[in-house]
C-alpha positions in Angstrom: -71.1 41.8 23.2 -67.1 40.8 23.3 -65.3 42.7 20.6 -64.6 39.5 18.3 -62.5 41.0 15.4 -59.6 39.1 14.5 -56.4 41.4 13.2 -55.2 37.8 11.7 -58.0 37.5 9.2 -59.1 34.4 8.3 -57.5 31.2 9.2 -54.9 29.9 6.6 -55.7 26.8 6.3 -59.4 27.3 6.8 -60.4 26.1 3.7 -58.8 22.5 4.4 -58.8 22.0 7.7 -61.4 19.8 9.2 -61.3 21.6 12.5 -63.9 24.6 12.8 -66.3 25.2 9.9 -67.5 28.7 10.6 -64.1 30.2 9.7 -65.5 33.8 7.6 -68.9 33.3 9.0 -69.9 36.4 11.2 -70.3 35.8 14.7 -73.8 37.2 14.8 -75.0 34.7 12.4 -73.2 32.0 14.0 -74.9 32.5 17.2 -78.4 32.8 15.2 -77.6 29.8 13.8 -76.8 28.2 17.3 -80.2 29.5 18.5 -82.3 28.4 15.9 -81.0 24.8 16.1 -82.5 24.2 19.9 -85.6 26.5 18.7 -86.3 24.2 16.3 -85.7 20.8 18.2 -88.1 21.8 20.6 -90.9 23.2 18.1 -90.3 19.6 16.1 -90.8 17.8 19.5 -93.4 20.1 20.4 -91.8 21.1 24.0 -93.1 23.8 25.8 -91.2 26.2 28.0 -92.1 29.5 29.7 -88.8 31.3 28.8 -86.7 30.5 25.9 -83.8 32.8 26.2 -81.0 35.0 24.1 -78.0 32.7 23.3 -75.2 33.8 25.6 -72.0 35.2 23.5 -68.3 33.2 24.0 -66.4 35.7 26.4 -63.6 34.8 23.9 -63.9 33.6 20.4 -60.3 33.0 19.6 -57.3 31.5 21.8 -59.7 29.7 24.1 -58.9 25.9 23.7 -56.7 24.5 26.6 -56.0 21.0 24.8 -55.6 19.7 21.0 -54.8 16.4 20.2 -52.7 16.5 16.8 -51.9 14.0 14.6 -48.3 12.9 12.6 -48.8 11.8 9.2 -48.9 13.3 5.5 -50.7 15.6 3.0 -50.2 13.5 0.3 -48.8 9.7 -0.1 -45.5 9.2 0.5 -45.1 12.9 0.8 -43.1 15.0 3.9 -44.5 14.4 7.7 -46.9 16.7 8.4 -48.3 17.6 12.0 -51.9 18.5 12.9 -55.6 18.1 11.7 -56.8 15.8 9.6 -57.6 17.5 6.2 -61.8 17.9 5.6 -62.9 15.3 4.2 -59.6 12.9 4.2 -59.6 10.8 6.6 -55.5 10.0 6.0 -54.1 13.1 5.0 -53.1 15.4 7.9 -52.2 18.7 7.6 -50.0 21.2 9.2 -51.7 23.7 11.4 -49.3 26.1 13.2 -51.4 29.1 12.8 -54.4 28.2 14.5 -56.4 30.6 15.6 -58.1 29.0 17.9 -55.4 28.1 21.2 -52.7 30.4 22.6 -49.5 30.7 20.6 -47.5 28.3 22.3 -49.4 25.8 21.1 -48.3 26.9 17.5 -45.0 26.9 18.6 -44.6 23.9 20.5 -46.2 22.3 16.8 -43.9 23.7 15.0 -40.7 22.8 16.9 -42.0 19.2 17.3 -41.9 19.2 13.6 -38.9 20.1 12.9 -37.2 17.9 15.6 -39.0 15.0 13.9 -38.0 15.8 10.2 -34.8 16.8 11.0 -34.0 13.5 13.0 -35.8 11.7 9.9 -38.2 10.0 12.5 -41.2 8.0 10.3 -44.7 8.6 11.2 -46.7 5.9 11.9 -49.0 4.4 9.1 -52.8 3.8 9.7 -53.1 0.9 7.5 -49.1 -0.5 7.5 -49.4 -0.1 11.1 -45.3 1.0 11.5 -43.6 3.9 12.0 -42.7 5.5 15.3 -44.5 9.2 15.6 -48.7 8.8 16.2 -50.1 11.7 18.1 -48.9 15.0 20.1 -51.1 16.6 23.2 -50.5 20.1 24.4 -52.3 21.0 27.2 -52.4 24.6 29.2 -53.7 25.9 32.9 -55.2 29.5 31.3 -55.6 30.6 34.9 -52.0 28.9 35.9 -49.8 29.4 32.4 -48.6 26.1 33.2 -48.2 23.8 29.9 -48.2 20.2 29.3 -46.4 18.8 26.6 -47.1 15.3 25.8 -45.5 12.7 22.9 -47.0 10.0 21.4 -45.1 7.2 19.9 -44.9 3.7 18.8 -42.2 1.5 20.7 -40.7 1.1 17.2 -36.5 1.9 17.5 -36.5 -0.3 21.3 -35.3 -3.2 22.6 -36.7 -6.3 20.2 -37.8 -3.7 17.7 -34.4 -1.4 17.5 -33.1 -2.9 14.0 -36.9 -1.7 12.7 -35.6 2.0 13.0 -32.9 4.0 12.1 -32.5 5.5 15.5 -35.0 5.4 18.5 -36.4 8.3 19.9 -34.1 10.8 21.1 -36.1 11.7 24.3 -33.3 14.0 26.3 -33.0 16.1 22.7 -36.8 16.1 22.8 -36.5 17.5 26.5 -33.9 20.1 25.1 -35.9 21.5 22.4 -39.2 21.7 24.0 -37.3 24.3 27.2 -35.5 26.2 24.5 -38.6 27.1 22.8 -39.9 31.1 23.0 -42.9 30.2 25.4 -45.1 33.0 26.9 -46.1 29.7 29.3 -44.4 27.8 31.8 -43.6 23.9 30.6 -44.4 22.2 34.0 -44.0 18.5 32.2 -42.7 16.5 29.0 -44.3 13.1 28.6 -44.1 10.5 26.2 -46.6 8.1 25.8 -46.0 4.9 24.1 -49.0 3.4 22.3 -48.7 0.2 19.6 -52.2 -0.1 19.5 -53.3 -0.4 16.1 -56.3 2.3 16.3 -55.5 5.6 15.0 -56.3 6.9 18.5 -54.6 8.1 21.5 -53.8 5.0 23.9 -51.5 4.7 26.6 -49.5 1.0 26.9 -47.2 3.4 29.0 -46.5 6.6 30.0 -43.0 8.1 30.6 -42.5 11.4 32.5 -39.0 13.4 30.9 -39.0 15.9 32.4 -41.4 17.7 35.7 -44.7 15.9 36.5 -47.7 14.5 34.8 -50.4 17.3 35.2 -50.7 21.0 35.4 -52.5 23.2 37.8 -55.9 25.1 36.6 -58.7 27.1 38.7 -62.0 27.4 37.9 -64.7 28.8 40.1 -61.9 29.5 42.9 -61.4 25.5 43.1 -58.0 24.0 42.2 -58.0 20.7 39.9 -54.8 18.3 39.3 -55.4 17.6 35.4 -53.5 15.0 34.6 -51.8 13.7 31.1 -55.0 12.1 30.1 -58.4 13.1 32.3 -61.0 15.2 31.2 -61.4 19.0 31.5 -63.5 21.5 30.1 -62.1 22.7 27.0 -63.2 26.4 27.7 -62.8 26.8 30.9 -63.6 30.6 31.2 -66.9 29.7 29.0 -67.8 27.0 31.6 -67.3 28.6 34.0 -70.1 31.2 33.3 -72.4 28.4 32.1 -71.7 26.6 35.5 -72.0 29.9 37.7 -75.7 30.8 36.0 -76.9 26.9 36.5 -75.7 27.1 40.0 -77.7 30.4 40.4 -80.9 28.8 38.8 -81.4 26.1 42.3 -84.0 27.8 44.7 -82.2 26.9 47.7 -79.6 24.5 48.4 -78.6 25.3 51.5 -77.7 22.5 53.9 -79.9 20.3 51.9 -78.4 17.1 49.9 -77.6 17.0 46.5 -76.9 15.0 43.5 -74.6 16.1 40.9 -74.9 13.3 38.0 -72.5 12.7 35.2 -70.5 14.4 37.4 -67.0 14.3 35.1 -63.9 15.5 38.0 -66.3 17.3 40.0 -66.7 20.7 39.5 -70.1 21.7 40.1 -70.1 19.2 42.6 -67.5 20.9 45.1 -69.5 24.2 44.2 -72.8 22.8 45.5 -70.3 21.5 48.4 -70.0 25.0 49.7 -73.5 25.4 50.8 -75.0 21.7 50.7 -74.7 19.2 54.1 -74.0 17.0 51.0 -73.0 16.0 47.6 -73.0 12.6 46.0 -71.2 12.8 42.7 -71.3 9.9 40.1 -69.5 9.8 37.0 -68.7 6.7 34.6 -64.8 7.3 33.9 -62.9 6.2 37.0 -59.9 8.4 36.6 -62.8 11.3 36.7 -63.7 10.2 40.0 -60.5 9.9 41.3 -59.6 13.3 39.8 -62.4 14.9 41.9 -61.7 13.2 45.2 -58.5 14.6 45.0 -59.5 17.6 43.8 -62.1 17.7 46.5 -59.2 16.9 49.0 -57.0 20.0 48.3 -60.3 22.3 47.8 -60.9 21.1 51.8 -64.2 19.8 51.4 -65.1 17.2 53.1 -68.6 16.8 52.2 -68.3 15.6 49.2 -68.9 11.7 48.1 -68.0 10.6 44.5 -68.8 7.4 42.7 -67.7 5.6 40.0 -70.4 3.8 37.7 -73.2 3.5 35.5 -75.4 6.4 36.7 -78.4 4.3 37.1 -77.0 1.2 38.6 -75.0 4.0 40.9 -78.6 5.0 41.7 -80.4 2.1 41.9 -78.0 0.4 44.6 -77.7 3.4 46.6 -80.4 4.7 49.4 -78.9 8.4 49.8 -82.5 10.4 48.7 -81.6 14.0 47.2 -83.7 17.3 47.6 -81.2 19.0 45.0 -80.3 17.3 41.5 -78.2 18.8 38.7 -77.2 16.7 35.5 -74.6 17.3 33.0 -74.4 13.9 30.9 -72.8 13.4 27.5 -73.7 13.8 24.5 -75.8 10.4 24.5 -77.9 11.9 27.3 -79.3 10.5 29.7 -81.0 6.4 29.5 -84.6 6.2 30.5 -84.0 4.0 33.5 -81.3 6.8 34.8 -84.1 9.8 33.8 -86.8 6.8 35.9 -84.7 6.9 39.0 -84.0 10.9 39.1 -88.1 11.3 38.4 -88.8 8.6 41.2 -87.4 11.2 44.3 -89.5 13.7 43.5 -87.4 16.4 43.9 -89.5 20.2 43.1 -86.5 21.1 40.7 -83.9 19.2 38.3 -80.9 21.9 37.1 -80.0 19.8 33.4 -76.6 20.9 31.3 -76.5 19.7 28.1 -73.9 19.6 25.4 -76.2 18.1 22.6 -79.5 20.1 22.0 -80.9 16.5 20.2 -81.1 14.4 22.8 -81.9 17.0 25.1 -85.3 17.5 23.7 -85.9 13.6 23.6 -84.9 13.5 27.4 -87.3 16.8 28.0 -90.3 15.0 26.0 -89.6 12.4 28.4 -89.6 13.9 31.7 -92.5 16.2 30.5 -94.4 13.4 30.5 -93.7 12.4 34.1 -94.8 15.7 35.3 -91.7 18.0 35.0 -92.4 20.8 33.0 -89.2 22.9 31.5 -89.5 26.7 33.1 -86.4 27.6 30.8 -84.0 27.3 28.6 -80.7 28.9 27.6 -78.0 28.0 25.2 -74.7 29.2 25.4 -71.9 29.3 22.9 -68.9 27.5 24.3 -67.4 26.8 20.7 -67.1 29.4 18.8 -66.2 28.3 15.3 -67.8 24.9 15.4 -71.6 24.1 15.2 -71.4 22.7 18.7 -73.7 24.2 21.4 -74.0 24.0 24.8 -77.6 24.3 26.5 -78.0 25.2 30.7 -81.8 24.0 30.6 -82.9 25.3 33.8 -85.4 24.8 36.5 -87.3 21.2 35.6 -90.0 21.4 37.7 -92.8 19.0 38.8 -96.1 20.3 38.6 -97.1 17.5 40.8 -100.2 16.3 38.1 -99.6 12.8 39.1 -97.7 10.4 40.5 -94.8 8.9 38.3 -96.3 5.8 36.5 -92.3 4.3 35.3 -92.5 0.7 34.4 -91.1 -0.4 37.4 -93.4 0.8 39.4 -96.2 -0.2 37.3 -95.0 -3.5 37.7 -94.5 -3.0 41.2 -98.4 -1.8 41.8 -99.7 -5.0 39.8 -97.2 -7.4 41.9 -99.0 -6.1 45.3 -102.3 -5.6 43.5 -102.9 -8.5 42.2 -100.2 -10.9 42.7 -99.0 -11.0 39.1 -95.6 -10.5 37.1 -96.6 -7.9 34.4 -94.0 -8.0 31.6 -93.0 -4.5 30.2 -93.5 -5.6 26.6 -97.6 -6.0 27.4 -97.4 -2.9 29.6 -96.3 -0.8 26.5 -98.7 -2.0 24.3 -101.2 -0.9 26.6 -99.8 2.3 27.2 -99.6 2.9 23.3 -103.0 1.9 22.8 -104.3 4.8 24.9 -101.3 7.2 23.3 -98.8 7.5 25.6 -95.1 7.8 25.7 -92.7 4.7 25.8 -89.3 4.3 26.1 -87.1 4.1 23.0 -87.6 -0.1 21.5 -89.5 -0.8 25.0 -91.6 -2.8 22.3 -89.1 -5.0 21.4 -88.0 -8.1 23.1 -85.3 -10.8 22.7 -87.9 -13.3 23.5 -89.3 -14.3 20.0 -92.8 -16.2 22.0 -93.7 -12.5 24.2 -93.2 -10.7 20.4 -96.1 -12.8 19.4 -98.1 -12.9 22.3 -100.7 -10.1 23.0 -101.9 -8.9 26.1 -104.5 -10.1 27.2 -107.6 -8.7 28.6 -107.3 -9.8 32.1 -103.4 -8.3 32.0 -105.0 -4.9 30.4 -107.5 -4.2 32.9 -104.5 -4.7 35.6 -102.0 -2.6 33.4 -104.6 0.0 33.3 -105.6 -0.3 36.9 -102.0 0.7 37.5 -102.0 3.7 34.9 -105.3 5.3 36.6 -104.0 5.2 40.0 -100.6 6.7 39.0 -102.9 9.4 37.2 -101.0 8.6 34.1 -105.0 8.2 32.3 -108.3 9.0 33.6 
């Protein structure tokens, strides 16, 4: 294991902060913590796997963040601007963190000098509930493998045009340029941006963005690919710690080889140009647009050319495409993944599904699911991405299908009965069959927004169809 001690001690302000919460914790018992979190989910769920394996260690447990998002505001009411994290358990008092422990220094320093520039200019921060005042949020964002920095200021349009007499001097952005350069920075400032936001949500918006000085995104590498990240597009926090994770899921496919593939929930791309190097092709799909078009360019200046991205709902992505995979990896977010997405993905048949998972709960409630179906989970890893917060991320490898029977979803249910028999089945009489006889339903698949089918009951004619269907998709004997 990493050599984890810290010559800093503990955090400063670790009893206030609301950022990480195992701050004096040792890291042993963090990890065993981790670990016996997805032990337990999948004893309470009662899932099965042949290998449940040794959490993997952070490579680094401090200094590993390459974006924080702080806030402008106050410890107490009426008291000096602060800059930072929102104190535990307060949701407006923010507090000053510029010894954080957990990004590179320049991130401390680039805090600190922001502060001071505000406070000595005698710039107000903006007020959740007055909704005035011209300082809201700062971004800092670093290329570990690059040491290129982004600098980004958030602000209210308060102190221009109409809304100049409402301040005592608008923003001073050349000065701002100034200070940020002259900083002692171990990193490269590649670009200053400020964003202007007069959305009332205490949340980072962008009404318009404003480049000061350089460009709007640094340069970062991860698993010998170059990425573009941009002012505001996703990208892994922990880039050397997802970069292992990604590199052991990528391992854990059979064969890939000149086969196509489907990399789902796909974010800009990553594991998708990776599979790209050995696949005829990948089809990536990812909800956030900017994601999408993130990873095309991406994709562009990597030189692959076999690599198709999509912007959408994964299941509607699915269900209007005809592209049939032989490879599938998912990585969806914390939500997981929707039943009718998890009954597309079963409905190809692939021999093995690769799943990343950032939230161990509704991983397990996916894995009931697709247990169910026929895929049975060979193994399962967690890996601690966040050291200092309870978060934990899970590569759940190797999904398998065992081939017992042929998937019985709903759809295809209703599908059998439409040829069979010549009748419209409706899913609210189809679950009541199937939890008659004990079997697995999708989450409120008993409920319906038509008041007359909640009081109707199926009816024997409609349950000998309905359990036709269910015998000759093997789903009951």
């Amino acid at each position: 294991m990493a050599n984890f001690e810290n010559s800093k001690g503990l955090c400063r302000d670790h009893e206030v902060c609301g950022g990480c919460v195992y701050q004096g914790v040792p890291y042993e018992e963090q990890l065993a913590n981790k670990y016996g979190e997805v032990k337990g989910l999948l004893e309470k769920k009662g899932i099965s796997t042949e290998k449940l394996l040794p959490i993997e260690p952070a490579p680094n447990r401090f200094a590993y963040r390459n974006k924080m998002e702080y806030t402008f505001g106050d410890l107490e009411k009426n008291g000096p601007t602060t800059l930072g994290m929102h104190k535990k358990r307060h949701f407006m008092s923010i507090i000053t963190v510029d010894q954080c422990q957990l990004v590179h220094d320049d991130f401390n320093v680039v805090l600190r000098g922001v502060l001071d520039f505000v406070n000595e200019r005698g710039y107000s921060h903006y007020h959740k509930k007055k909704h005035t005042g011209l300082m809201r949020h700062l971004i800092v964002r670093r290329g570990v493998r690059t040491g290129e920095l982004l600098v980004n200021i958030c602000t209210s349009s308060e102190g221009e045009g109409e809304d100049s007499a409402k301040a005592s001097e608008p923003f001073d952005e050349k000065a701002f340029v100034d200070m940020i350069l002259n900083l002692p920075l171990e990193n490269k400032v590649v670009g200053i941006l400020r964003t202007i936001n007069d959305r009332l949500a205490d949340a980072v918006y962008c009404d318009e963005l404003r480049v000061l000085y350089g460009r709007e995104y640094y340069n970062e590498e991860i698993m010998g690919l170059k990425f573009k990240v941009s002012a505001f597009s996703f990208f892994q926090t922990n880039v050397d710690a997802v970069e292992r994770l990604y590199t052991y899921a990528i391992d854990l496919i059979d064969d890939f080889e000149n086969k196509k593939a489907f990399d789902l929930y796909c974010g800009t791309g990553t594991i998708t140009q990776v599979l790209a190097r050995k696949a005829s092709e990948v089809v990536g799909i990812e909800l956030v647009e900017e994601a999408v078009e993130a990873a095309k360019a991406a994709a562009a200046d990597n030189g692959l050319d076999n690599c198709r991205f999509i912007a959408g709902d994964c299941f509607k992505v699915l269900d209007s495409i005809d592209d049939k995979p032989e490879v599938i990896v998912v990585d969806p977010p914390r939500v997981g993944m929707s039943t009718d997405a998890m009954d597309k993905i079963i409905s190809y048949g692939v021999d093995q599904i690769v799943y990343i998972s950032c939230n161990p709960k509704t991983l397990v409630e996916n894995l009931y699911y697709m247990d169910y179906y026929g895929y049975k989970t060979v193994s399962i890893k967690p890996f601690d991405n966040f050291p200092g917060f309870k978060y934990v991320d899970v590569d759940t490898s190797e999904l398998k299908d065992d081939g017992s029977f042929e998937v019985a979803t709903y759809k295809r249910i209703q599908e059998y009965i439409l040829e069979k028999f010549g009748v419209k089945m409706h899913t609210l009489y189809i679950a009541q069959v199937k939890r008659k006889y004990g079997l697995p339903m999708r989450e409120c698949c008993h409920k319906s927004k038509n008041e007359d089918y909640e009081q109707q009951q199926v009816s024997p004619e409609q349950e000998e169809m309905i359990v036709d269907a269910l015998k000759h998709f093997k789903a009951i004997k």
